[in-house]
Each structure stands twice: as C-alpha cells, then as structure tokens.
C-alpha positions in Angstrom: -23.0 -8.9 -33.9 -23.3 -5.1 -34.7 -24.9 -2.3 -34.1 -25.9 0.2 -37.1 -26.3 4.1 -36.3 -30.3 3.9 -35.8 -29.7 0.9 -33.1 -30.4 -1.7 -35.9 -28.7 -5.0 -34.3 -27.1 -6.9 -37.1 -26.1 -10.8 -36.2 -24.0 -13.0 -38.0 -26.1 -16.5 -39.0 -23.5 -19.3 -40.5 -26.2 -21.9 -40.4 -30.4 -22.7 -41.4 -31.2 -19.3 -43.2 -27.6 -18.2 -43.7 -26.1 -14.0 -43.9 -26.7 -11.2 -41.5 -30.1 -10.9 -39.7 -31.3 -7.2 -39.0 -33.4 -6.4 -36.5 -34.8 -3.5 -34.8 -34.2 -2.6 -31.3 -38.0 -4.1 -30.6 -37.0 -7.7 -32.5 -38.8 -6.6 -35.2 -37.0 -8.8 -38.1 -35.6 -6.1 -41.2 -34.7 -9.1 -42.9 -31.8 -10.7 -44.3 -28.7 -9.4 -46.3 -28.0 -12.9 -47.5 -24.9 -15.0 -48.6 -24.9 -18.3 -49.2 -22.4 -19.5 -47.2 -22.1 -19.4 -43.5 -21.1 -16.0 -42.4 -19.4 -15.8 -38.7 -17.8 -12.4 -38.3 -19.0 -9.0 -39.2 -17.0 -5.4 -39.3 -18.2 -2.4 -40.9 -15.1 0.1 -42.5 -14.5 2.6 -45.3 -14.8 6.3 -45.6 -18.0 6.3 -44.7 -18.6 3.1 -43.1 -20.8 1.5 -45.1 -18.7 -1.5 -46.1 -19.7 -4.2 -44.4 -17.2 -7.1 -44.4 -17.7 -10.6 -43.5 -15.9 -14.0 -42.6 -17.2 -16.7 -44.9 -17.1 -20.1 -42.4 -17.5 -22.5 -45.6 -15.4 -21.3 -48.1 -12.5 -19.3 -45.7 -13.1 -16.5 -47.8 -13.1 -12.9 -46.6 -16.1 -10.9 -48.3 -16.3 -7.2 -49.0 -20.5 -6.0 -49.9 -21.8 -2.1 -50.0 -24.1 -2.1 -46.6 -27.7 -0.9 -47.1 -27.8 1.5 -43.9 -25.2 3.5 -42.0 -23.4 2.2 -39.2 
C-alpha cells in the first residue's frame, strides 16, 4: 500500500479483480490501474516520481508503468 501526494491510498490486489486499487481518503473507489497478473508490492521512483513499479506474484516479474497521479 501507498500513499499518492493528494492522500490517494493505492493497495496492491494479487487476487479476484487483480492491479492496484485507488481510493480516496473517504473510500471512495478511483478505480483500478490493472495488470493481469497478481500484483503484491508497490514503490513509486524516478525523477519525478511518477513511476510506479510493481512485483508481479504469477509471473516473478518486476514491472515498470508511468503512474497516472503524483506521489
């Protein structure tokens, strides 16, 4: 789980509807940025931290996306 700069909680799903959850600090759901494997781990990096990358639990495969807010 992470937390993006506006308090947007981001949590790792590996199982049912699979890739990172966002939701708003009042559980509102933002949706999913979706993979379809089982994600488990979550960092954010790069110059300006919106790389997100992510621990694939089916494959083994470490994934590198653009994220779609700043963290």
């Amino acid at each position: 789980m992470k937390v993006e700069a506006d308090e947007t909680i981001c949590v790792a799903v590996p199982v049912g509807e699979a890739g990172v959850h966002r939701f708003k600090p009042n559980g509102e759901s933002l949706g999913v940025v979706g993979y379809p494997g089982g994600i488990t781990n979550l960092a954010f990096g790069g110059k300006d931290l919106r790389t997100a990358f992510m621990t694939d639990s089916v494959s083994g495969l470490l994934l590198k996306a653009k994220w779609p807010a700043p963290v």
